[in-house]
PDBQT receptor file of N, H, CA, C and O in Angstrom, charges set to zero:
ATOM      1  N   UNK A   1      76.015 -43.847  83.227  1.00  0.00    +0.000 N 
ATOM      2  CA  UNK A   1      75.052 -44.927  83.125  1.00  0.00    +0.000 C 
ATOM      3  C   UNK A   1      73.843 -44.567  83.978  1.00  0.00    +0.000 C 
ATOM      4  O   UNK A   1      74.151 -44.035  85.044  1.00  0.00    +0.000 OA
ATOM      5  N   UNK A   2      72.721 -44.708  83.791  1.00  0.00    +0.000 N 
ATOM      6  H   UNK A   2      72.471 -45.140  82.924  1.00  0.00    +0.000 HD
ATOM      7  CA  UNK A   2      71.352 -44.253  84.125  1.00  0.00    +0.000 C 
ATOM      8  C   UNK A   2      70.981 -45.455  85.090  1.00  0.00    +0.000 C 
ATOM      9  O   UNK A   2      71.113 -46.641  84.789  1.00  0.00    +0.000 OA
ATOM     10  N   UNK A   3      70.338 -44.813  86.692  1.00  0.00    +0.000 N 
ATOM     11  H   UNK A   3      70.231 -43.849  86.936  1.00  0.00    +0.000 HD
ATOM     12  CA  UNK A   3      70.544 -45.583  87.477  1.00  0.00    +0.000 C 
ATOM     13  C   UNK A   3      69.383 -47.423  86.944  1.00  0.00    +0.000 C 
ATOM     14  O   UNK A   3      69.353 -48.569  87.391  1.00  0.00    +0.000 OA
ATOM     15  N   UNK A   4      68.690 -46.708  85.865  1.00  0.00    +0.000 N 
ATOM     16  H   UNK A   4      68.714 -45.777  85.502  1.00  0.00    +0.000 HD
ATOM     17  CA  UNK A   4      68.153 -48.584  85.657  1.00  0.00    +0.000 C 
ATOM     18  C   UNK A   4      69.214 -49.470  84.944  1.00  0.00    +0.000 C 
ATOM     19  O   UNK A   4      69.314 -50.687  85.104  1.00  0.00    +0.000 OA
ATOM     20  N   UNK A   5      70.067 -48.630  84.058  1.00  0.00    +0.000 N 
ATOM     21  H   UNK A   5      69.986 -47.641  83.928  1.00  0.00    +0.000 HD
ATOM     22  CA  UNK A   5      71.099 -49.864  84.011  1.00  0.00    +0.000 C 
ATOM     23  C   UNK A   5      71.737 -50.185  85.114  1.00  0.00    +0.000 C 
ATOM     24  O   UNK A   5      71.985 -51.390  85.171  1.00  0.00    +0.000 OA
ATOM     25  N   UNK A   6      72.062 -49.623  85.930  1.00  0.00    +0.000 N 
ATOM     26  H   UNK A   6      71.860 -48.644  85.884  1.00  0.00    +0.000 HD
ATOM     27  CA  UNK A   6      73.160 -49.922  87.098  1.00  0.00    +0.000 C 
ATOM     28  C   UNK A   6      72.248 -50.566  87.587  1.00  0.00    +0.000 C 
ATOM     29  O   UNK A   6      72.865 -51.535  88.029  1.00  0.00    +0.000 OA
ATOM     30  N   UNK A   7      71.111 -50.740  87.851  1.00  0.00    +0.000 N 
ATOM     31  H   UNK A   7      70.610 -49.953  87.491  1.00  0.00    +0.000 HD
ATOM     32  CA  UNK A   7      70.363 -51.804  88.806  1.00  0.00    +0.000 C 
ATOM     33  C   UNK A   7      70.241 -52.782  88.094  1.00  0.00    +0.000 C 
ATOM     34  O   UNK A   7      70.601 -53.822  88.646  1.00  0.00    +0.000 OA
ATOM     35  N   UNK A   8      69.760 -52.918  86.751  1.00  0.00    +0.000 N 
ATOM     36  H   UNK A   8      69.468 -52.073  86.303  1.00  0.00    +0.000 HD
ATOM     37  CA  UNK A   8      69.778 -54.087  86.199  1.00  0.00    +0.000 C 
ATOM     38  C   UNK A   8      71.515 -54.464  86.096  1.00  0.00    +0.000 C 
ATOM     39  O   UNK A   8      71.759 -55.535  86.654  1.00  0.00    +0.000 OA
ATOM     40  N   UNK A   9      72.241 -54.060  85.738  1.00  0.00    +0.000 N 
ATOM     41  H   UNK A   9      72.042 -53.191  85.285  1.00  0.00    +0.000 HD
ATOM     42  CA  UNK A   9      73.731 -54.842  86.027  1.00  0.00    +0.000 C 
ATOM     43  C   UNK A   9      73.884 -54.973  87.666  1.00  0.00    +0.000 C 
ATOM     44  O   UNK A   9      74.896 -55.629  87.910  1.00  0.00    +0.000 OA
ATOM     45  N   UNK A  10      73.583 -54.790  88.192  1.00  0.00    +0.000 N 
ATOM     46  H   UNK A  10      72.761 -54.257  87.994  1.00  0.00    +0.000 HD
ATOM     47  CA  UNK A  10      74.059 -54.990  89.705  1.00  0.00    +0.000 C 
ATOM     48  C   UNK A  10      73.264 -56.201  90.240  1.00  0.00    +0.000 C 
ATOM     49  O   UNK A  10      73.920 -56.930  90.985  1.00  0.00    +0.000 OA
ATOM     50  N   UNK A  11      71.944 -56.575  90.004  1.00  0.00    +0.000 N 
ATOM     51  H   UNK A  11      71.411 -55.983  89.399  1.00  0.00    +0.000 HD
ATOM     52  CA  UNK A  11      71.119 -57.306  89.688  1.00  0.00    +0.000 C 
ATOM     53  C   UNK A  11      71.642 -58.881  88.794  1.00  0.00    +0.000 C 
ATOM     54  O   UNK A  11      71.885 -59.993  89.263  1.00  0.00    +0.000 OA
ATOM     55  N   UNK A  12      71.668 -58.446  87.542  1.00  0.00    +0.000 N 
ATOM     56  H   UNK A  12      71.471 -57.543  87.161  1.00  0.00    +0.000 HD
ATOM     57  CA  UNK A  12      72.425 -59.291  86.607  1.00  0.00    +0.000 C 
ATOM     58  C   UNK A  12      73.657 -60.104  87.607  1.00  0.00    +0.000 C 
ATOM     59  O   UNK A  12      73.508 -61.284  87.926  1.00  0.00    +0.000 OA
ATOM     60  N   UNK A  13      74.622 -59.460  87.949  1.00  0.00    +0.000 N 
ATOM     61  H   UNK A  13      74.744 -58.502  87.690  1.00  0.00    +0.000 HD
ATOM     62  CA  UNK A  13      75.782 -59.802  88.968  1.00  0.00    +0.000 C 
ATOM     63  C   UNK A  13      75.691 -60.796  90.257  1.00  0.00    +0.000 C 
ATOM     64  O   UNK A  13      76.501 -61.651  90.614  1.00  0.00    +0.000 OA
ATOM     65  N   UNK A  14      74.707 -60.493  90.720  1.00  0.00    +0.000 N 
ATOM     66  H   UNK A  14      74.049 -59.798  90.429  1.00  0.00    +0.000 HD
ATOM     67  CA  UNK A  14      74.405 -60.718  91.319  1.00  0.00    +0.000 C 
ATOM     68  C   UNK A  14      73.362 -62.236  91.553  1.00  0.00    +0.000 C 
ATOM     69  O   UNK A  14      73.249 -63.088  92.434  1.00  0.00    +0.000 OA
ATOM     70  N   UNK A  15      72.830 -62.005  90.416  1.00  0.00    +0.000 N 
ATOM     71  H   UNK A  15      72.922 -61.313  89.700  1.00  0.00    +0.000 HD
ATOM     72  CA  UNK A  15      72.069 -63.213  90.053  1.00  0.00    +0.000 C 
ATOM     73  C   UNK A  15      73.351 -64.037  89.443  1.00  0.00    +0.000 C 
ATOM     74  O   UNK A  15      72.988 -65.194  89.651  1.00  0.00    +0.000 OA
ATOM     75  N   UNK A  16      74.716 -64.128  88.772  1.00  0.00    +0.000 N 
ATOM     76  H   UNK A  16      75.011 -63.187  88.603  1.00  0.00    +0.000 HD
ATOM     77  CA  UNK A  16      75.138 -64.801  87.926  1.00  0.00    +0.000 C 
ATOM     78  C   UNK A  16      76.229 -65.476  89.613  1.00  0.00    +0.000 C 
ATOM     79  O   UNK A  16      76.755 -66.587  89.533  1.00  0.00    +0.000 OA
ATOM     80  N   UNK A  17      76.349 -64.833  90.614  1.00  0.00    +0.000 N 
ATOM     81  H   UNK A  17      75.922 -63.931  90.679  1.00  0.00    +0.000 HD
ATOM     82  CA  UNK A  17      77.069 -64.802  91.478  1.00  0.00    +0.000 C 
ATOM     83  C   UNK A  17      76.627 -65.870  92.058  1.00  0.00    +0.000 C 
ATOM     84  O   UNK A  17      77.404 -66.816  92.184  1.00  0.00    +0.000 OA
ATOM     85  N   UNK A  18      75.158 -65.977  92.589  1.00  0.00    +0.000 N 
ATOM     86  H   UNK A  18      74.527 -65.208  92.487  1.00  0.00    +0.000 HD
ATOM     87  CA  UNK A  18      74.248 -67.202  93.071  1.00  0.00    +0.000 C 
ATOM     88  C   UNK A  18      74.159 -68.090  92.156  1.00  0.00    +0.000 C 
ATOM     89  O   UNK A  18      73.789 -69.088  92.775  1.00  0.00    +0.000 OA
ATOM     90  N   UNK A  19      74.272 -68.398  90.958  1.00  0.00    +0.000 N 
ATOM     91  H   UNK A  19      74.572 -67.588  90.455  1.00  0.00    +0.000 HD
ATOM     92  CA  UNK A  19      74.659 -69.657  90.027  1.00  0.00    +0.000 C 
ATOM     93  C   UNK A  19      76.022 -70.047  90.158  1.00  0.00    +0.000 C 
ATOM     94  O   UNK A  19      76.489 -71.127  90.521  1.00  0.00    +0.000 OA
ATOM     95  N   UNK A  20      76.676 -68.826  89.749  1.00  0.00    +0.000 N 
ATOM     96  H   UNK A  20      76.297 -67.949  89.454  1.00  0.00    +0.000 HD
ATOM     97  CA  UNK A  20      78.456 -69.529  90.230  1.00  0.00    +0.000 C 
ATOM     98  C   UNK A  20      78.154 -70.495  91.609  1.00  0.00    +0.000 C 
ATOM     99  O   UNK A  20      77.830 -71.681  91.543  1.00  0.00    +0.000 OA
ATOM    100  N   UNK A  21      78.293 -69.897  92.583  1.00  0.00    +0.000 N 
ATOM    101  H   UNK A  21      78.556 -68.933  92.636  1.00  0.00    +0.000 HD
ATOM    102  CA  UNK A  21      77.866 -70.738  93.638  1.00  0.00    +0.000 C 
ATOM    103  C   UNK A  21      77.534 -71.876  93.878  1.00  0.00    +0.000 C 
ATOM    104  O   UNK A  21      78.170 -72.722  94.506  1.00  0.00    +0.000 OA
ATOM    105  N   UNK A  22      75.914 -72.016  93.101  1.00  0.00    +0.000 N 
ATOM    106  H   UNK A  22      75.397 -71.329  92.590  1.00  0.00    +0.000 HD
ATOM    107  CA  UNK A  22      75.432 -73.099  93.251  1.00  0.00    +0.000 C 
ATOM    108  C   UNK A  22      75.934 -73.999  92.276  1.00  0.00    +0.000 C 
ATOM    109  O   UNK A  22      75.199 -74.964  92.070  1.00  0.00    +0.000 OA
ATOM    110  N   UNK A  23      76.880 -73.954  91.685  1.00  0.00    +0.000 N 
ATOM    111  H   UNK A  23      77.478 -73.170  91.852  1.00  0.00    +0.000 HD
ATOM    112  CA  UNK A  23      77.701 -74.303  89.978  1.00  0.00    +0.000 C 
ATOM    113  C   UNK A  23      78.637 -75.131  90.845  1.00  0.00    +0.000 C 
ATOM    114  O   UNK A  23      78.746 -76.329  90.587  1.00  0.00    +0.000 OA
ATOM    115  N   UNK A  24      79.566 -74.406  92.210  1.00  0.00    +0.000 N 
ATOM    116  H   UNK A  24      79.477 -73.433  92.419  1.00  0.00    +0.000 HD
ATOM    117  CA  UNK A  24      80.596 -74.743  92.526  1.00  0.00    +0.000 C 
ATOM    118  C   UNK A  24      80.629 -75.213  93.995  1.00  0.00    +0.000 C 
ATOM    119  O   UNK A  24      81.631 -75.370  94.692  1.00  0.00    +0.000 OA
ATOM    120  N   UNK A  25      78.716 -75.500  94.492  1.00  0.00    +0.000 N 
ATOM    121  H   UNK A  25      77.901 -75.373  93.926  1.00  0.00    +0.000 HD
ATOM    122  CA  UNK A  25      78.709 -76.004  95.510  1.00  0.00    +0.000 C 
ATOM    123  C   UNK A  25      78.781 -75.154  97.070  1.00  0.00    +0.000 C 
ATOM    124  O   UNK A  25      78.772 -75.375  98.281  1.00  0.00    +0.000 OA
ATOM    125  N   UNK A  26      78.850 -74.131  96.154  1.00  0.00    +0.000 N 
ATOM    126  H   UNK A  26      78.858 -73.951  95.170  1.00  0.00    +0.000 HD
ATOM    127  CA  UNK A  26      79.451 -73.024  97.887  1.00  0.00    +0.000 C 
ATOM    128  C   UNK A  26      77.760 -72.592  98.563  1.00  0.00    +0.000 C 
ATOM    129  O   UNK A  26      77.893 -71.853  99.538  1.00  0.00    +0.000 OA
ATOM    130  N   UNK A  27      77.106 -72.728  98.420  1.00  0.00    +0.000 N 
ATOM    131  H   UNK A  27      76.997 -73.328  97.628  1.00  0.00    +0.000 HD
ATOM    132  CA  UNK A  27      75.634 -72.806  98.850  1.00  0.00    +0.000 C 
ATOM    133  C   UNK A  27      75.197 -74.139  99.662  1.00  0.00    +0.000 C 
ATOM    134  O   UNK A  27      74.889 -75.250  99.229  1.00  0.00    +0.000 OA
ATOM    135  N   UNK A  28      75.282 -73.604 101.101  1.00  0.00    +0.000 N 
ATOM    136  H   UNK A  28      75.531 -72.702 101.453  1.00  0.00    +0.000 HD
ATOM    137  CA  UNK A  28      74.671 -75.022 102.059  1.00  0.00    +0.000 C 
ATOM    138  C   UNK A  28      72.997 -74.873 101.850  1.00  0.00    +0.000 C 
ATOM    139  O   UNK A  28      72.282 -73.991 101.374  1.00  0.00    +0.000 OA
ATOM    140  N   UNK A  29      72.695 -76.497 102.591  1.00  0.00    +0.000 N 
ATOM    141  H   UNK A  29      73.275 -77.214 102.978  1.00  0.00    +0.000 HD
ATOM    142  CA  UNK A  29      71.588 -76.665 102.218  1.00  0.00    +0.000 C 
ATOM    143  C   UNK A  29      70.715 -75.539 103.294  1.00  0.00    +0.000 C 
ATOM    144  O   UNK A  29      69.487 -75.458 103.288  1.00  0.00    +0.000 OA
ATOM    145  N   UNK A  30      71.470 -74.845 104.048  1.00  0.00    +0.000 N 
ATOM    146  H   UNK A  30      72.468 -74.910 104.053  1.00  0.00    +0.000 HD
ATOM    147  CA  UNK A  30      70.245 -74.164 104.929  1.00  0.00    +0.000 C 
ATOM    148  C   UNK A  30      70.451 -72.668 103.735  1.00  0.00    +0.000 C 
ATOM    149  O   UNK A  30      69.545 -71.841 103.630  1.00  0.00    +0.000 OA
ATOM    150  N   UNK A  31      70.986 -72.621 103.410  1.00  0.00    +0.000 N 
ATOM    151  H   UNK A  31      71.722 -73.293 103.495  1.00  0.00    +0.000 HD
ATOM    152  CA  UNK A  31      71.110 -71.442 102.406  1.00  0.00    +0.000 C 
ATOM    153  C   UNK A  31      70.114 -71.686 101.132  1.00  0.00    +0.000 C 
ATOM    154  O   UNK A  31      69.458 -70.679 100.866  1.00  0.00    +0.000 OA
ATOM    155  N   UNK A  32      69.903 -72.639 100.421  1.00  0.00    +0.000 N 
ATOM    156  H   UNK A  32      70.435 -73.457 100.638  1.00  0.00    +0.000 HD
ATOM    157  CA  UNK A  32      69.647 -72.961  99.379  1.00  0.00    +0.000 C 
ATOM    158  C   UNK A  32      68.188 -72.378  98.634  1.00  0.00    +0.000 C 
ATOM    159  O   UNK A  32      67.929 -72.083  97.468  1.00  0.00    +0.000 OA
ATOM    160  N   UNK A  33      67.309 -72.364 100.011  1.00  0.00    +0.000 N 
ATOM    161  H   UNK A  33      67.519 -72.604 100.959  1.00  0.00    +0.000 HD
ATOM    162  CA  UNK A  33      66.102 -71.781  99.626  1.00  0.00    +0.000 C 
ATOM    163  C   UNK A  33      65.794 -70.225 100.182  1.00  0.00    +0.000 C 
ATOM    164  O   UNK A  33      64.626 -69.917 100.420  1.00  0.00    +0.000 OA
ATOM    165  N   UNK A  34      66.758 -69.362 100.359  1.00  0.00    +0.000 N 
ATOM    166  H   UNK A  34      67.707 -69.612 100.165  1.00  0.00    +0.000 HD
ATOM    167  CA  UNK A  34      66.818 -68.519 100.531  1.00  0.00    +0.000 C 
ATOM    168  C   UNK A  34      67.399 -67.815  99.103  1.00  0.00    +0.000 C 
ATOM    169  O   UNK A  34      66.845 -66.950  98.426  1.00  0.00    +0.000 OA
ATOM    170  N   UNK A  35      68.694 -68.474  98.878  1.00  0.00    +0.000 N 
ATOM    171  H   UNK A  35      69.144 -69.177  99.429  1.00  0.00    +0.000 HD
ATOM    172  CA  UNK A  35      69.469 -68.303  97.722  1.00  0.00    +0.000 C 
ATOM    173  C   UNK A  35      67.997 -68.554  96.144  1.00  0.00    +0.000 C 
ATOM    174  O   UNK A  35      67.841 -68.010  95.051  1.00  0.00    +0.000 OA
ATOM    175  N   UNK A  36      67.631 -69.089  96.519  1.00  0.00    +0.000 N 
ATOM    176  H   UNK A  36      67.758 -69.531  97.407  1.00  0.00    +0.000 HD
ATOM    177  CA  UNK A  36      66.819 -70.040  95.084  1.00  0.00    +0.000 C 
ATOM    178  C   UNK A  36      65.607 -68.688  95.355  1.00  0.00    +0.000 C 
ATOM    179  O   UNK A  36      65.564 -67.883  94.425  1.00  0.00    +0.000 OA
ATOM    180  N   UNK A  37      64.816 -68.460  96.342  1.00  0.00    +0.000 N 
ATOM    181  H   UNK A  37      64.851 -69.113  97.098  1.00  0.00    +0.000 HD
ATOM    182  CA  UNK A  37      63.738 -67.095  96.246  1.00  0.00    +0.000 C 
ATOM    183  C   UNK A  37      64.610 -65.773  95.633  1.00  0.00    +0.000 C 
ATOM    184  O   UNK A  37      64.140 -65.116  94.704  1.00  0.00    +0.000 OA
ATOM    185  N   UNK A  38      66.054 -65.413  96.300  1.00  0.00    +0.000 N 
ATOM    186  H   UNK A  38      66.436 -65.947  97.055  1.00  0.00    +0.000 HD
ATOM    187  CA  UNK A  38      66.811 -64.291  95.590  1.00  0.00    +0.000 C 
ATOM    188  C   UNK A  38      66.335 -64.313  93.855  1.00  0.00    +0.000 C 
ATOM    189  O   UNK A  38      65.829 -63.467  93.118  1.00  0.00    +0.000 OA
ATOM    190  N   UNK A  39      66.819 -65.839  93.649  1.00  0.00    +0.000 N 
ATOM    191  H   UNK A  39      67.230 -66.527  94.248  1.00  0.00    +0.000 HD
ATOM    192  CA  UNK A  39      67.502 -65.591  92.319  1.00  0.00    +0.000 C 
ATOM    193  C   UNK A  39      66.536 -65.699  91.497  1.00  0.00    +0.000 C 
ATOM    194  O   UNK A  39      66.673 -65.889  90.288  1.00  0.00    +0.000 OA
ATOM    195  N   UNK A  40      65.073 -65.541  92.323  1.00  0.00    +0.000 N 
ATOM    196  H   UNK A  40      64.962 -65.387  93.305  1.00  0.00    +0.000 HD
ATOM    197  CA  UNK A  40      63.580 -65.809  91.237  1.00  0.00    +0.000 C 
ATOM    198  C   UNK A  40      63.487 -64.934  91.121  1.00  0.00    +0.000 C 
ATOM    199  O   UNK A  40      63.155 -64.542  90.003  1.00  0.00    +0.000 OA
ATOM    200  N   UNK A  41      63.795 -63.618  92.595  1.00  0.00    +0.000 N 
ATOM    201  H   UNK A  41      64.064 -63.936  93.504  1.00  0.00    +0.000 HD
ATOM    202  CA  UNK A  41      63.345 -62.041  92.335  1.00  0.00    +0.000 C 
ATOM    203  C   UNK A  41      64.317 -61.628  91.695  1.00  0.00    +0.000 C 
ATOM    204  O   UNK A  41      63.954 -60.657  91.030  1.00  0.00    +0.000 OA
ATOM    205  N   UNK A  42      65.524 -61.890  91.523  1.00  0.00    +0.000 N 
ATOM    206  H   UNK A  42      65.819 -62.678  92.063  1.00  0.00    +0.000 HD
ATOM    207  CA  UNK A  42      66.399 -61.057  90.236  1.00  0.00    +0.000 C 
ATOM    208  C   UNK A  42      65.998 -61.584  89.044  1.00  0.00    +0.000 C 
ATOM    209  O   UNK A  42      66.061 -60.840  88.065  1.00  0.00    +0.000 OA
ATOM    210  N   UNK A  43      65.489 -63.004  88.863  1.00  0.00    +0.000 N 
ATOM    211  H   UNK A  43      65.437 -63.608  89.658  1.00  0.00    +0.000 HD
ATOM    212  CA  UNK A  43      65.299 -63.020  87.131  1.00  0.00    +0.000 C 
ATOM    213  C   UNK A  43      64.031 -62.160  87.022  1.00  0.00    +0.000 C 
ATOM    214  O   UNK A  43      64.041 -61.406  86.050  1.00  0.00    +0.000 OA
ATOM    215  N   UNK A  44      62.767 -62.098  87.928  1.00  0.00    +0.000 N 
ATOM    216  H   UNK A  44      62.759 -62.711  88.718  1.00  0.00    +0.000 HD
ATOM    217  CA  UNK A  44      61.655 -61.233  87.791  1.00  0.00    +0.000 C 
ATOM    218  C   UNK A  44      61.879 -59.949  87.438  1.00  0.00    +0.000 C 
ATOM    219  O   UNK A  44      61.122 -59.500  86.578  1.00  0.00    +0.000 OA
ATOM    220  N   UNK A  45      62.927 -59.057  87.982  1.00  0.00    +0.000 N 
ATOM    221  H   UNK A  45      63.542 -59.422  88.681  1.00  0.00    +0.000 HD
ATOM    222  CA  UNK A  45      62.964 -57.270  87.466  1.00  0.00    +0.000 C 
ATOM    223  C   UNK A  45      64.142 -57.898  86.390  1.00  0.00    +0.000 C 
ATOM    224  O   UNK A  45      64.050 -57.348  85.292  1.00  0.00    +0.000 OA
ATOM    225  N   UNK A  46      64.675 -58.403  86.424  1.00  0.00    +0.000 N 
ATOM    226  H   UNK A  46      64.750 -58.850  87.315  1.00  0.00    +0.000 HD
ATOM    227  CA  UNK A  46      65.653 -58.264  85.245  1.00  0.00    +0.000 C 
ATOM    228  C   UNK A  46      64.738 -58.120  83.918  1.00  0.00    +0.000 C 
ATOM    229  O   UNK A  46      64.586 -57.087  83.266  1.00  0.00    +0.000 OA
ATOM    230  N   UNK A  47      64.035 -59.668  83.606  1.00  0.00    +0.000 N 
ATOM    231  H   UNK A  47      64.158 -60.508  84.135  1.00  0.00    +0.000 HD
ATOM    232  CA  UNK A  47      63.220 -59.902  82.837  1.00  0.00    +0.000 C 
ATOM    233  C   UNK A  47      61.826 -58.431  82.383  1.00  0.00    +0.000 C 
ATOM    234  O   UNK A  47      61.332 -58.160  81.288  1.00  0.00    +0.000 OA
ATOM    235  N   UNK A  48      61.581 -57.772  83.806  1.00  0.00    +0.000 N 
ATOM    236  H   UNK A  48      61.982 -57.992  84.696  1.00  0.00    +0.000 HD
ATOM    237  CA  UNK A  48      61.011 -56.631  83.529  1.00  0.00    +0.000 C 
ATOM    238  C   UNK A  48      61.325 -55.409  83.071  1.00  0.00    +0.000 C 
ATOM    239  O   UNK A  48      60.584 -54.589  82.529  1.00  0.00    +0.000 OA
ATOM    240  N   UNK A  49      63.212 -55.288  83.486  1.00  0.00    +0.000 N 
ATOM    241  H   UNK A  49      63.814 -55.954  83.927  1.00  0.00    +0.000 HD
ATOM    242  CA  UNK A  49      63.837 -54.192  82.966  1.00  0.00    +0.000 C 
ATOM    243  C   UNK A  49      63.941 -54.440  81.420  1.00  0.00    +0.000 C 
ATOM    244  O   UNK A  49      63.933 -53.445  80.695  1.00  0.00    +0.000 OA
ATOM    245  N   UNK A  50      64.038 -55.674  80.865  1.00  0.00    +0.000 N 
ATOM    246  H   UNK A  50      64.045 -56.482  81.454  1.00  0.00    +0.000 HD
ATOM    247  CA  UNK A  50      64.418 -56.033  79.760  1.00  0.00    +0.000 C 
ATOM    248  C   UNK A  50      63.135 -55.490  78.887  1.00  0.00    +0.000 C 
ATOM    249  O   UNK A  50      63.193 -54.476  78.192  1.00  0.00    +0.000 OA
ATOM    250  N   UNK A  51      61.785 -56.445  79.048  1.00  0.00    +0.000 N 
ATOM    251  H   UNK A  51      61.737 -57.269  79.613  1.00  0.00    +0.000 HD
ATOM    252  CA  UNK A  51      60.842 -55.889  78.681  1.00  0.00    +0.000 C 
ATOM    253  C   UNK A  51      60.685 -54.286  78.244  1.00  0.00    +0.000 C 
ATOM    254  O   UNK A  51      60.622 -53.737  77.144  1.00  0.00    +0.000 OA
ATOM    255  N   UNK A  52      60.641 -53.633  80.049  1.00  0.00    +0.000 N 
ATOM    256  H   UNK A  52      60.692 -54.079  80.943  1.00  0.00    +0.000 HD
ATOM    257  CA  UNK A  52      60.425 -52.175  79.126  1.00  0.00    +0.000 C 
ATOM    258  C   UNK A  52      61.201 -51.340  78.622  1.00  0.00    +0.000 C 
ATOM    259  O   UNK A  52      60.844 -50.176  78.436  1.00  0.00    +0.000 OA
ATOM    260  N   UNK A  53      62.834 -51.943  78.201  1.00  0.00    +0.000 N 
ATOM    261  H   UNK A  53      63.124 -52.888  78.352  1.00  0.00    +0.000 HD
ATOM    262  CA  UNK A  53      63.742 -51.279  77.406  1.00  0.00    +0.000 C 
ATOM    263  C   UNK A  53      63.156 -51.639  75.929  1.00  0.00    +0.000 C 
ATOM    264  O   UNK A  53      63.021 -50.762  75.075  1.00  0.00    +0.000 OA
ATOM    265  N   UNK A  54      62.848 -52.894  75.720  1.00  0.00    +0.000 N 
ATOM    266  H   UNK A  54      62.958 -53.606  76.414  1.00  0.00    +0.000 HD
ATOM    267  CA  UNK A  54      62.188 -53.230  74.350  1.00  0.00    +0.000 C 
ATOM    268  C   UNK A  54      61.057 -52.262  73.577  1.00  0.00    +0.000 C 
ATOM    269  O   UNK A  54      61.105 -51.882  72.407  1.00  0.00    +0.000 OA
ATOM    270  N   UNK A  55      59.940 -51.954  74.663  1.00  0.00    +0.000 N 
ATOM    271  H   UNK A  55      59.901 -52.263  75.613  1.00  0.00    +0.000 HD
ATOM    272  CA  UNK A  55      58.910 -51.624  74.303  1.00  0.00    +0.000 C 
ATOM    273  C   UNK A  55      59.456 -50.240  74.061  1.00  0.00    +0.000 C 
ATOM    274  O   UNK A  55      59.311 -49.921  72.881  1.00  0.00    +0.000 OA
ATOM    275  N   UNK A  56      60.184 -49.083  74.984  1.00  0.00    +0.000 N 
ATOM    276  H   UNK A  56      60.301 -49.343  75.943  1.00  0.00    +0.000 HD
ATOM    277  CA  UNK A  56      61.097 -47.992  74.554  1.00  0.00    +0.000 C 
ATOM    278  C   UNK A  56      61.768 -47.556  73.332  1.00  0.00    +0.000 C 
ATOM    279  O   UNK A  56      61.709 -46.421  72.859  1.00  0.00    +0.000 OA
ATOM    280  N   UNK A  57      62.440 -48.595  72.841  1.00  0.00    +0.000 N 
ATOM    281  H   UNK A  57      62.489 -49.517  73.225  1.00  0.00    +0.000 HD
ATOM    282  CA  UNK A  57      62.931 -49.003  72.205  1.00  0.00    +0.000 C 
ATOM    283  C   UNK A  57      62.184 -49.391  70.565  1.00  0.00    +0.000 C 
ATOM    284  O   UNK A  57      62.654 -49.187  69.446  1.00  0.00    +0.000 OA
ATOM    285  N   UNK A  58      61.194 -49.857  70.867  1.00  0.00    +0.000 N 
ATOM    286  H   UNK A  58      60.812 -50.023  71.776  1.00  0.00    +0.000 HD
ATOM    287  CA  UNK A  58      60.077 -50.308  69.691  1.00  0.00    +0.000 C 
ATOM    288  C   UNK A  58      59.423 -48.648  69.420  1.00  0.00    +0.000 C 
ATOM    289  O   UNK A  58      59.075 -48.209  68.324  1.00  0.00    +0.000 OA
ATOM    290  N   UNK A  59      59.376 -47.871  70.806  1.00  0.00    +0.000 N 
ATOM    291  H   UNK A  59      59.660 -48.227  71.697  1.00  0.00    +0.000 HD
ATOM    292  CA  UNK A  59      58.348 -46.716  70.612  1.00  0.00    +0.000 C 
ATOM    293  C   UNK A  59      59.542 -45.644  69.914  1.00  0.00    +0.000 C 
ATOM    294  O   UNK A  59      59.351 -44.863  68.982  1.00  0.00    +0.000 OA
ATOM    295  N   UNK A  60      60.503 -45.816  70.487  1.00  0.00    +0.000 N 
ATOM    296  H   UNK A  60      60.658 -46.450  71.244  1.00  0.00    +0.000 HD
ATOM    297  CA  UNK A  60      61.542 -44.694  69.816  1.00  0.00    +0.000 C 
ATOM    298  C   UNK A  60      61.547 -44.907  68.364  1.00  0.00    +0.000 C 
ATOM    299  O   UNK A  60      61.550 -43.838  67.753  1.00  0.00    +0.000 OA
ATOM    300  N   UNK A  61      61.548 -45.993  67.591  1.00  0.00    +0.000 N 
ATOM    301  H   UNK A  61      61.545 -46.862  68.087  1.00  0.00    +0.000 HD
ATOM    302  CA  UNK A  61      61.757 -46.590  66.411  1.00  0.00    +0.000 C 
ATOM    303  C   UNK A  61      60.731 -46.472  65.204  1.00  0.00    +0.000 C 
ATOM    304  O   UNK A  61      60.825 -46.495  63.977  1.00  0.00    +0.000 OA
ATOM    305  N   UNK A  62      59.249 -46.272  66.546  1.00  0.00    +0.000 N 
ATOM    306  H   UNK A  62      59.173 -46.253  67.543  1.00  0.00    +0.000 HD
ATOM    307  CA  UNK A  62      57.822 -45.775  65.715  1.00  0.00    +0.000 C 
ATOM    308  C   UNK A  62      57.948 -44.207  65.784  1.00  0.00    +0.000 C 
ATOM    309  O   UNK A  62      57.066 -43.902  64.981  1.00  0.00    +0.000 OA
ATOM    310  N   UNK A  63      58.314 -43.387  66.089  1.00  0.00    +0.000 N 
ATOM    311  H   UNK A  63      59.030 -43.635  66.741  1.00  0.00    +0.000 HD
ATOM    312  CA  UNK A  63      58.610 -42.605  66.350  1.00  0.00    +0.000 C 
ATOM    313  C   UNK A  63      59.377 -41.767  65.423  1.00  0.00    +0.000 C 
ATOM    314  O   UNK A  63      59.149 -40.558  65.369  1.00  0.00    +0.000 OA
ATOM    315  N   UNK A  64      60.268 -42.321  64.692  1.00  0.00    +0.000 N 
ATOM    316  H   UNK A  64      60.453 -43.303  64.736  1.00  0.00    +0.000 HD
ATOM    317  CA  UNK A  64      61.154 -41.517  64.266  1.00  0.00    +0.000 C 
ATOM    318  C   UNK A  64      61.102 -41.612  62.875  1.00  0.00    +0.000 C 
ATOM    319  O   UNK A  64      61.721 -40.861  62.122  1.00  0.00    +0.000 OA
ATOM    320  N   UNK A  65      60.254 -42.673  62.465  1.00  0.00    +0.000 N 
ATOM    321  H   UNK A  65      59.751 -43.283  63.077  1.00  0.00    +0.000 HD
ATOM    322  CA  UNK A  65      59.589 -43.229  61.277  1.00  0.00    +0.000 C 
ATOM    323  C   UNK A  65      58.490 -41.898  61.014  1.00  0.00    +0.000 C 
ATOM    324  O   UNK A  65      57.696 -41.929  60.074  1.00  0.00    +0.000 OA
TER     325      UNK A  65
């Protein structure tokens, strides 16, 4: 696995880990806005890894056409 998937899954995990959490209450309130900035910067590169697998993905496809 190519280290941008492993960051985006480790990432992914990680972000789904801080919802479990906050799902099941295990996040105090002095935690909460620490936890809540994490989980803006993991949806931010996730959302960016996603992006430029697409556009890769779109170019491989023009490409082979």
């Amino acid at each position: 696995m190519s280290q941008i998937n492993e960051s985006y899954t480790r990432s992914l995990q990680e972000l789904e880990e801080i919802v479990k959490q906050l799902e099941e209450g295990y996040i105090t309130v002095d935690e909460l806005a620490e936890k809540s900035k994490r989980a803006s910067e993991l949806i931010t590169y996730c959302r960016q890894k996603l992006r430029q697998t697409q556009e890769e993905v779109e170019q491989t496809l023009k490409d082979i056409e």
